[in-house]
C-alpha positions as CSV (number, residue, x, y, z in Angstrom):
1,X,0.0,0.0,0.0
2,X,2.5,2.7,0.5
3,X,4.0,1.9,-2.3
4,X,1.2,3.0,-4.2
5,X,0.7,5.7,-2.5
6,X,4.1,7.0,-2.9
7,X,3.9,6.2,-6.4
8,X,0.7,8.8,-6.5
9,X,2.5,11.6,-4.8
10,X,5.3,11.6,-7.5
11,X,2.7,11.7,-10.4
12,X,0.9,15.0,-8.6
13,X,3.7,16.4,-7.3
14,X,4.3,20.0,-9.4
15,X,7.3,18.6,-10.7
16,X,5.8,16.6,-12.8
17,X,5.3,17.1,-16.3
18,X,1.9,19.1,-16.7
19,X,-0.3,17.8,-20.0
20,X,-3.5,19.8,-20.2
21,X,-4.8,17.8,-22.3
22,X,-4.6,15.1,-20.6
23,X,-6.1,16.5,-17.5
24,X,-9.2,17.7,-19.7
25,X,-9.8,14.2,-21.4
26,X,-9.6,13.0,-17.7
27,X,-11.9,15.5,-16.1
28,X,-14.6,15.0,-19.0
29,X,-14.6,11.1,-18.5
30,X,-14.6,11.0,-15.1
31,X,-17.9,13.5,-15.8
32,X,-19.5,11.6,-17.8
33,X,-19.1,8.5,-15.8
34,X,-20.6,10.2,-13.0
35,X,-23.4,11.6,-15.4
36,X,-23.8,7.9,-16.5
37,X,-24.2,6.6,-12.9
38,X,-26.4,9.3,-11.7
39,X,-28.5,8.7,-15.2
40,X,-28.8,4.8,-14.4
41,X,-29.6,5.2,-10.3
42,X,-32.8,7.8,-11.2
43,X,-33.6,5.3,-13.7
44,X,-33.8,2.1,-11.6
45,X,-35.1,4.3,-8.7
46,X,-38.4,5.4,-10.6
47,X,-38.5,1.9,-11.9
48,X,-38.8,0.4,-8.9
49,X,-41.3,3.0,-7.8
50,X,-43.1,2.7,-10.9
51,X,-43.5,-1.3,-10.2
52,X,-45.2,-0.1,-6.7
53,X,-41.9,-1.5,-4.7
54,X,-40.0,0.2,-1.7
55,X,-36.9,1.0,-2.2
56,X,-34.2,0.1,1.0
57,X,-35.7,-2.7,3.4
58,X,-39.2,-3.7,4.0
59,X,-41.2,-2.5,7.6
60,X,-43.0,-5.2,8.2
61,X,-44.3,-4.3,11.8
62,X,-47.8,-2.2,11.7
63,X,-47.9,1.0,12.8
64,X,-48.9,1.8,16.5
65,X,-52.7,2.9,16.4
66,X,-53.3,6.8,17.4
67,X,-54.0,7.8,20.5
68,X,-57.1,9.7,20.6
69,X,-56.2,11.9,23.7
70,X,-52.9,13.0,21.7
71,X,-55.4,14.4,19.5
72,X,-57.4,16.2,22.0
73,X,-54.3,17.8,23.2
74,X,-53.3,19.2,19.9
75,X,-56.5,20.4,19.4
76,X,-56.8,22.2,22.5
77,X,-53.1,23.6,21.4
78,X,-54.7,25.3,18.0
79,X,-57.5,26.2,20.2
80,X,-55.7,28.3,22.3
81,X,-53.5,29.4,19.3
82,X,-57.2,30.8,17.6
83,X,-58.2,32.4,21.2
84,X,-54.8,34.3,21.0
85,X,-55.2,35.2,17.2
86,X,-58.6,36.5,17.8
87,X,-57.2,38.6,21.2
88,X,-54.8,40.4,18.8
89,X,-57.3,40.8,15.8
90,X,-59.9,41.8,17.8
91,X,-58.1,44.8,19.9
92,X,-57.7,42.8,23.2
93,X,-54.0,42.8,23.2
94,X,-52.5,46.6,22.0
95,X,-49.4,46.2,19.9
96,X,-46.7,49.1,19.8
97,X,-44.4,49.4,17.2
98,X,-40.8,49.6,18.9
99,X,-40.0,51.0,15.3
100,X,-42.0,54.3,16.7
């Protein structure tokens, strides 16, 4: 392994000879390699969609059933929210502008 890697550092070291071209013909394939992969993935991905599967693993447990007092406590949440709303809208509460 270091062998390798030393073998790396002397092909990017500045000293080396510096071929443009090369470094461009590099750059685009790597690009369009990537492009290609990225191309394929989105593919297979709305594929499997498509077919009405799940991509990553299966959940096969159910899901817990609601709790209806949950729901009575986010309601009386939005309730109060409203009550406020309507304190402000109404004239209750007096805002000042600190801007004034």
């Amino acid at each position: 392994m270091p062998n390798s890697f030393d073998l790396l550092l002397k092909k990017i070291k500045p000293s080396s000879h510096l071929d443009p071209e090369r470094d461009w013909i590099v750059l685009l394939i790597v690009s369009i390699i990537m492009l290609t992969g990225i191309v394929v993935w989105n593919a297979w991905a709305f594929d499997t969609i498509a077919k009405g599967n799940v991509i990553g693993p299966v959940v096969s447990t159910t899901p817990t059933a609601f709790n209806q007092s949950s729901f009575g406590e986010i309601s009386a949440i939005f309730e109060k929210r409203a009550t406020e709303e309507t304190n402000y809208t109404s004239g209750v509460y007096q805002y000042v502008d600190p801007s004034l």
